[in-house]
matplotlib code that plots the C-alpha trace (Angstrom):
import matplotlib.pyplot as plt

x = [9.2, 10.2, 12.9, 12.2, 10.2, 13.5, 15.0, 12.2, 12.2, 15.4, 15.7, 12.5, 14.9, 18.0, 16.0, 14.6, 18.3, 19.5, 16.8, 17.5, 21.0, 20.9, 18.2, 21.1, 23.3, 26.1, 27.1, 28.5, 30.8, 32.0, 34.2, 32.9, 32.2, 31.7, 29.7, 29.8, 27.1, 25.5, 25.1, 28.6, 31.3, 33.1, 36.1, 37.9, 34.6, 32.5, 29.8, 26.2, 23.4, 21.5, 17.6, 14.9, 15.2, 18.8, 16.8, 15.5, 18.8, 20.6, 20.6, 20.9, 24.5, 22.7, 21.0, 17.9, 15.9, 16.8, 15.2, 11.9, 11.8, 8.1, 9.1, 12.4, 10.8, 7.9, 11.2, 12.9, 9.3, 9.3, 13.1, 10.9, 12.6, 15.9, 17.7, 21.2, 23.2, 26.0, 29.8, 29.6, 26.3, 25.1, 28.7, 29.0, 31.1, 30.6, 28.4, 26.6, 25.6, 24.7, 21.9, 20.8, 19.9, 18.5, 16.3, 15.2, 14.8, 13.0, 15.0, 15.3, 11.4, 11.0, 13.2, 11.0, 13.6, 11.7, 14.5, 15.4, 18.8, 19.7, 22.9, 25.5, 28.8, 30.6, 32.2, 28.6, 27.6, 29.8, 28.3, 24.7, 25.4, 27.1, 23.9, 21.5, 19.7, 21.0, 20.9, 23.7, 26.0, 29.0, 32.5, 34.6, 37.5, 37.6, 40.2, 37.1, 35.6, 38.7, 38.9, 34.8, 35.9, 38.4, 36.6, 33.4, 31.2, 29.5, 29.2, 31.0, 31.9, 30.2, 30.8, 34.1, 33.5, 37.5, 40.6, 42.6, 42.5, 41.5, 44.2, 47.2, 50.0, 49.8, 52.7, 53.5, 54.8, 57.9, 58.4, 61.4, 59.6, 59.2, 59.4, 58.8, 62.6, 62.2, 59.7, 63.2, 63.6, 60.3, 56.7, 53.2, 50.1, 47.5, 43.1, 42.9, 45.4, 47.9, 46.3, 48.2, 48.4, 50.7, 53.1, 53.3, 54.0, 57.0, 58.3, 58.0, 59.6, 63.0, 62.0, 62.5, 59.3, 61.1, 62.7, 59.5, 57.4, 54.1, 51.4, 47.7, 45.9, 42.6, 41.0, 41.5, 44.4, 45.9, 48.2, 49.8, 51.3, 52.8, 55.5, 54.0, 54.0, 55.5, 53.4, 49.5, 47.4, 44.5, 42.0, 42.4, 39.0, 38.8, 41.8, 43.8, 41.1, 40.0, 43.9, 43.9, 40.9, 43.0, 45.8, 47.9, 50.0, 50.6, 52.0, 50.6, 52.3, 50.2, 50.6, 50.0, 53.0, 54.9, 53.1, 50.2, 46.6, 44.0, 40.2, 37.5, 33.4, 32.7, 29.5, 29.2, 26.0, 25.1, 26.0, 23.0, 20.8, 22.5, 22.9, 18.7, 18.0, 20.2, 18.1, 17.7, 21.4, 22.0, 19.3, 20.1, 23.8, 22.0, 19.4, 23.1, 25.3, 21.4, 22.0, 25.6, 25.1, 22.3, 25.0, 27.6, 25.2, 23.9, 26.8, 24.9, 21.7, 23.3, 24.7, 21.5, 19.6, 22.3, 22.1, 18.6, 18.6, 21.5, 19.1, 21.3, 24.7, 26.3, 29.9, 28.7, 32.2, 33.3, 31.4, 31.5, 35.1, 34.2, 32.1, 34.0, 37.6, 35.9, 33.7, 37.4, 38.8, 36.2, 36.3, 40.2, 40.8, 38.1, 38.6, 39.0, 35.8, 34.1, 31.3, 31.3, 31.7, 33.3, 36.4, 39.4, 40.3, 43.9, 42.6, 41.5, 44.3, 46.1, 44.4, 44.4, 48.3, 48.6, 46.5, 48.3, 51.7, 50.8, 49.3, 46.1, 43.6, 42.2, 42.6, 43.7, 41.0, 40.5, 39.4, 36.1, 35.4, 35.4, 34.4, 31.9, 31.8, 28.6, 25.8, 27.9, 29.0, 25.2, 24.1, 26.4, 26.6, 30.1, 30.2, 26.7, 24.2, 21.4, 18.1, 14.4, 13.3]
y = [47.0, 48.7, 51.3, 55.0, 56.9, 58.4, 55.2, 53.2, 53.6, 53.0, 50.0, 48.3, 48.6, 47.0, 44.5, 43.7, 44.3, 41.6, 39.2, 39.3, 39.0, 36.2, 34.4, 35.2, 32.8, 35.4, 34.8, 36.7, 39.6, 39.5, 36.7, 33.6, 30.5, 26.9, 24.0, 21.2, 19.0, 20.0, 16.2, 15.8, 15.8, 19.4, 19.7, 21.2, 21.9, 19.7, 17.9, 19.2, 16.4, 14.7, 15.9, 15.9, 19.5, 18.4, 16.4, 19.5, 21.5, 17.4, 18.5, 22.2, 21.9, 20.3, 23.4, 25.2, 22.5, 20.1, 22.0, 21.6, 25.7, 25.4, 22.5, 24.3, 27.4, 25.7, 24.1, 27.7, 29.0, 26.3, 27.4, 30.5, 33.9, 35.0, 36.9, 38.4, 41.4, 43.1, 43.9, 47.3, 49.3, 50.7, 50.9, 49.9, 46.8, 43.6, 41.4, 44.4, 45.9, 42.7, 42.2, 45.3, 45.3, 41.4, 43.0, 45.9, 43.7, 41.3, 38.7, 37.1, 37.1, 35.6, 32.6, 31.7, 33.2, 35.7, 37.6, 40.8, 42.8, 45.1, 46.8, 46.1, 45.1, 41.9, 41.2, 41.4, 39.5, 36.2, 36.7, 36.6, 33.7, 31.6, 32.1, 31.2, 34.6, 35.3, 32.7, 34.5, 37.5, 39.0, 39.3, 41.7, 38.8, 35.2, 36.1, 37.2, 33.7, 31.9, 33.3, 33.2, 29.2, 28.9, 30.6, 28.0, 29.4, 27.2, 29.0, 28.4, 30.4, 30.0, 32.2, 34.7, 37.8, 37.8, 35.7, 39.2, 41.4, 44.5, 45.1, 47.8, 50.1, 53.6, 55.7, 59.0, 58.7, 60.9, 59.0, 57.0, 54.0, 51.3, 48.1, 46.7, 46.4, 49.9, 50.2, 49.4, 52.6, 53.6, 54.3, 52.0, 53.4, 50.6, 50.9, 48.6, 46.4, 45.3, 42.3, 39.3, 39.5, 42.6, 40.6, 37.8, 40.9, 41.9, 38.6, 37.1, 40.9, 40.1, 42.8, 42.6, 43.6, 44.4, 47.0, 49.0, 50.6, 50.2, 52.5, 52.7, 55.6, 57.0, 57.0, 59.7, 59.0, 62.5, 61.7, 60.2, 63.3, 64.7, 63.2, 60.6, 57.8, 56.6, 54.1, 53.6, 50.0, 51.1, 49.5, 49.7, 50.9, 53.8, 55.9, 56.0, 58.0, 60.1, 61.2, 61.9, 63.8, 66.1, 66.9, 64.0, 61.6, 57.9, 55.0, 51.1, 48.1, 45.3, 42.5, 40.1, 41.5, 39.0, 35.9, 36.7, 35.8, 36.7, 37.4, 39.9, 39.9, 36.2, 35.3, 33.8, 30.9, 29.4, 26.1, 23.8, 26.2, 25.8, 22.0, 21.8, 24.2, 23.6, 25.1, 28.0, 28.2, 27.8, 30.1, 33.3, 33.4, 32.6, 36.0, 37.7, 37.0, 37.7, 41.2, 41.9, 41.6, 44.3, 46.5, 45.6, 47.3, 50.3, 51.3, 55.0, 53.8, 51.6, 54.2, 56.2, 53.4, 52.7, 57.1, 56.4, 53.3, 54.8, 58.0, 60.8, 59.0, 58.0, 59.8, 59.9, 59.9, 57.2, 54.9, 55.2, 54.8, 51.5, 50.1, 51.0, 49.3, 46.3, 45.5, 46.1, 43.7, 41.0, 40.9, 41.0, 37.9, 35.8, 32.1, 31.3, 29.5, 29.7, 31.5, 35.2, 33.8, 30.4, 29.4, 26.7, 25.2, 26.6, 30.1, 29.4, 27.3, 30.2, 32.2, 29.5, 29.8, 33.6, 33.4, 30.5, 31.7, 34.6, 32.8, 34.7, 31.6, 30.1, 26.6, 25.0, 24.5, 22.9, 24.4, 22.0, 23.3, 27.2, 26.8, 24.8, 24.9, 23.0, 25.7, 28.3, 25.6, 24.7, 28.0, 27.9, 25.9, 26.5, 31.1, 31.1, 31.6, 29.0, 31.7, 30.8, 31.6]
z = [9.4, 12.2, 10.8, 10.4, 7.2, 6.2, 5.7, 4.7, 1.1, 0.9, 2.7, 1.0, -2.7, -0.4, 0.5, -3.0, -4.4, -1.7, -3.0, -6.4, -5.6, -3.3, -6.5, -9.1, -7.2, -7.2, -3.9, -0.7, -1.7, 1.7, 4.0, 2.9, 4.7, 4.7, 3.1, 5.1, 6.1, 9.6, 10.4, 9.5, 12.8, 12.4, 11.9, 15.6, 16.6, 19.7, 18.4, 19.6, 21.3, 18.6, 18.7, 16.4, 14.9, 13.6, 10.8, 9.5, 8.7, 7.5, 3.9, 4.1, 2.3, -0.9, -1.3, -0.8, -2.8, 0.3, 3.1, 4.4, 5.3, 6.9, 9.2, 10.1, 10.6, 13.3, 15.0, 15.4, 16.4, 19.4, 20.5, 22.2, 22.5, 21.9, 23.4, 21.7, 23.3, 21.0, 21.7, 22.1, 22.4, 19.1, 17.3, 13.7, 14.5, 12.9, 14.0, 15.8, 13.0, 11.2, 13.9, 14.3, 10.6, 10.5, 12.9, 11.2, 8.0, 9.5, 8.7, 11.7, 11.7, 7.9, 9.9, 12.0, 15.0, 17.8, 18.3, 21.0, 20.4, 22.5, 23.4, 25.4, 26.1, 25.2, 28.8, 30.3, 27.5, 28.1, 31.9, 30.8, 27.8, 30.4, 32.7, 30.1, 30.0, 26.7, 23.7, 21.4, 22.2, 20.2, 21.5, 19.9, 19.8, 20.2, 23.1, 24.9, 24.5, 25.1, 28.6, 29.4, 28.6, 30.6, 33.5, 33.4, 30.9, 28.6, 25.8, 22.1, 19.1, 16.1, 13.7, 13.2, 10.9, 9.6, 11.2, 12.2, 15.1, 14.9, 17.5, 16.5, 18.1, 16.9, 17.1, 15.1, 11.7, 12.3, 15.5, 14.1, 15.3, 12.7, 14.6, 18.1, 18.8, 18.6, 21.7, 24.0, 26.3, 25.2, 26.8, 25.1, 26.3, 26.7, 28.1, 30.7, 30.6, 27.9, 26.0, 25.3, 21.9, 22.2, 24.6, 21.7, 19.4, 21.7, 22.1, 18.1, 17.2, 19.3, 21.7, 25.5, 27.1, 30.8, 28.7, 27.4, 30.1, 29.9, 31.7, 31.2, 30.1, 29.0, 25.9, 23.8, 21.5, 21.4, 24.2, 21.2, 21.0, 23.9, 26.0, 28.0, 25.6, 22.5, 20.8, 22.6, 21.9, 19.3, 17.3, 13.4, 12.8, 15.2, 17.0, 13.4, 11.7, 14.4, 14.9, 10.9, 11.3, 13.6, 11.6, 13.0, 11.0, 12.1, 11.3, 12.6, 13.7, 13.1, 15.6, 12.4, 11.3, 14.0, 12.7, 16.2, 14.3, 16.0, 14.9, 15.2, 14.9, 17.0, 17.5, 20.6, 21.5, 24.8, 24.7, 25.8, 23.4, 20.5, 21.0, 21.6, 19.0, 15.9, 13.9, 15.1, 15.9, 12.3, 11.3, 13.4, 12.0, 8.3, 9.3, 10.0, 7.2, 4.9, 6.5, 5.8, 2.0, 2.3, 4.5, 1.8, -0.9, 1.5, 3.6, 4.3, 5.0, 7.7, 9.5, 9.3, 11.1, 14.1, 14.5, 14.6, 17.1, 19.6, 20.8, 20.3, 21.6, 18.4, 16.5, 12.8, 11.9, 14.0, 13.4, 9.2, 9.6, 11.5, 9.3, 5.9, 7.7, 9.3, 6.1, 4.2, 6.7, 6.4, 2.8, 2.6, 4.6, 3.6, 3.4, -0.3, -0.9, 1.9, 3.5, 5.4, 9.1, 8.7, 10.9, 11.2, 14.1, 13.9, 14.2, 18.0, 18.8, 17.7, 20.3, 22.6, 22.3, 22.9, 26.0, 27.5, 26.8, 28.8, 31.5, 31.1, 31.5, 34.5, 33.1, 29.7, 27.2, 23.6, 20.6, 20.7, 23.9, 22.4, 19.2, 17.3, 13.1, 12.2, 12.4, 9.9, 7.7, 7.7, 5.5, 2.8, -0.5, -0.9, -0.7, -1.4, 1.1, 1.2, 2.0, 1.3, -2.1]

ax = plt.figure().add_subplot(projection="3d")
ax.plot(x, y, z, "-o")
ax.set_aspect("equal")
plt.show()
C-alpha cells in the first residue's frame, strides 16, 4: 500500500469493512447500476469487436460463481499499462476521487489492471484519450464527451456517476430573483463561456435570452455581491458553500428545474482499447465503484489522502464540501435498481439535444457513438457489485 502512516491504519479497517460488506451481499449504498449480460447488445450503446477476452467477463451478470477471476485477471495483465488522467487535478470530484483511492487500495492491482493516475484536466484529457496515450480519462460532464465526439475523437462514455449536472445559477437570496424570467434586464456572470445547458434553461423558463446580458468573469464568486452581475453560472458543490462560509446568503436555480438533464462524474474510455480489452474495460470501472463504497464509509480519511497526494495545493474546505454534495448527489438520483455508474440512453440523447439546439457541435452524433453500456452493466448482479471473494 502506497498511502501515508497516518492513514494507514485506518484505511487497512476500510478496507476490511468494505470486504465484509461487499461478502454480506448488502449492496452499493450509492447510485446503482446495471445487470445486463456483457455479451448481450446494449441497450443505446455501440457494440464493441468480438475478441477472445470477451469470453471471460460472458457470465459476469450470473454472479461471482460464473467468472473465471484468474483467467480474467492474465487477460487484464496482457492489456499492458494504463494510463487514466482525472477531471480536475487532485479535487474530490467523482470519479477523481474514486481512482485516486482504487489506487491507493490497490484495487486496481488485486484486478489484474497496471494502472497510472495522475492529474489533470478533463479537456486535455479527451485530447490525450482520442490520441490513444491515455486508456480511460474523466470528464466532468457528458457535454465534454459529446463535443470530443463530435470533433473526431474516438472515445465513449462508460460509466456516469449521477444523471444531473452539477451546473447551477447563484444569485443572492434577497435578490428578488426566483426564476429565469426574472434574469430579463439583468446581468449572469459565466467562466469561460456560457454552457448550453444554461441557454436551454433560458429558453424552457419563457425567458428571452437577447434580453439578459451576459459577460464573463473570473472566478471568485464574491462578485456575486457588488453591482456587476445579478446571478453568476456555479457549480453545486463548490461556489455556494464557499459564499456561506463568508457570511453570504444565496439562493440556486437549478437548470433541472426547466426539465434540462444533464450528468456529472463520466468516465470516459478510448474506443479501440475498450473494444480489445473488455475485460479490463469492465474491470477498471469495477476497481472504481470497489472504491466508492470504501469513500462512502470513510469520508475523512478520503480527504486526508487527496491533501496528502495534491503537495501542498489543496482547499480542505473545498473540497469536503465537494465530496459530501457530489456523494449526496449520486446517491439521490440513483437508478432504482441499478448499479452506482449505470446509464440510459435517453440521458445522452438528452445532452445530445442541448448541444445541438445550441449549435455547439461540429457534426451530429448518436448516442452509440458517445456512449457504450456493456462494461458497467457487466459488474453488477442487479445493485450489487460482482468483486472476487
Amino acid at each position: 500500500m502506497k498511502t501515508n502512516k497516518k492513514v494507514w491504519a485506518v484505511i487497512a479497517l476500510g478496507v476490511l469493512m468494505a470486504v465484509l460488506a461487499a461478502c454480506g451481499g448488502n449492496g452499493n449504498a450509492s447510485d446503482s447500476a446495471g445487470s445486463a449480460s456483457p455479451s448481450a447488445s446494449p441497450s443505446g450503446s455501440a457494440g464493441a469487436s468480438p475478441s477472445a477476452e470477451a469470453s471471460a467477463s460472458a457470465s459476469a451478470s450470473a454472479g461471482n460463481a460464473g467468472i473465471d477471476w484468474e483467467a480474467r485477471i492474465a487477460a487484464n495483465k496482457e492489456a499492458g499499462e494504463i494510463n487514466f488522467m482525472t477531471s480536475f487535478n487532485y479535487s474530490a470530484s467523482l470519479a477523481n476521487v474514486n481512482a485516486w483511492v482504487a489506487d491507493e487500495l490497490g484495487y486496481f492491482e488485486e484486478l489484474g489492471l497496471d494502472v497510472k493516475v495522475q492529474p489533470g484536466l478533463d479537456a486535455d484529457g479527451m485530447k490525450l484519450l482520442a490520441a490513444g496515450q491515455l486508456q480511460f480519462a474523466h470528464a466532468g460532464s457528458g457535454s465534454v464527451v459529446v463535443q470530443a465526439v463530435a470533433n473526431g475523437a474516438d472515445i465513449k462514455g462508460i460509466s456516469v456517476m449521477a444523471p444531473v449536472g452539477l451546473g447551477a445559477l447563484m444569485v443572492l437570496e434577497d435578490s428578488g430573483i426566483d426564476d429565469v424570467k426574472d434574469l430579463e434586464g439583468k446581468t449572469v456572470g459565466y467562466k469561460g463561456a456560457m454552457g448550453a445547458n444554461f441557454l436551454a434553461m433560458f429558453k424552457n423558463g419563457g425567458a428571452d435570452a437577447s434580453k439578459i446580458k451576459q459577460v464573463s468573469v473570473g472566478f471568485d464568486p464574491t462578485i456575486l455581491n457588488t453591482a456587476d452581475v445579478d446571478a453568476i453560472t456555479v457549480f453545486k458543490s463548490n461556489e455556494p458553500a464557499t459564499m456561506e462560509r463568508q457570511g453570504f446568503k444565496v439562493k440556486l436555480l437549478y437548470p433541472e428545474d426547466y426539465g434540462i438533464n444533464t450528468s456529472f462524474g463520466v468516465m470516459v474510455a478510448n474506443g479501440d482499447f475498450a473494444a480489445e480489452h473488455p475485460t479490463a474495460a469492465e474491470d477498471f470501472l469495477r476497481a472504481i465503484m470497489k472504491a466508492h463504497e470504501w469513500i462512502l464509509a470513510n469520508p475523512e480519511e478520503t480527504i486526508e489522502l487527496l491533501e496528502a497526494k495534491s503537495g501542498g495545493n489543496f482547499d480542505l474546505a473545498v473540497e469536503t464540501n465537494r465530496l459530501k454534495v457530489e456523494t449526496e448527489l449520486a446517491a439521490s438520483n440513483k437508478h432504482e435498481g441499478q448499479g452506482l455508474g449505470w446509464f440510459t440512453p435517453e440521458q445522452w440523447q438528452a445532452e445530445i439535444d442541448i448541444l445541438n439546439d445550441a449549435g455547439v457541435l461540429a457534426q451530429s452524433v448518436s448516442v452509440d457513438q458517445v456512449a457504450d453500456s456493456r462494461y458497467v452493466s457487466a459488474i453488477y448482479d442487479g445493485e450489487r457489485l460482482i468483486w472476487p471473494e
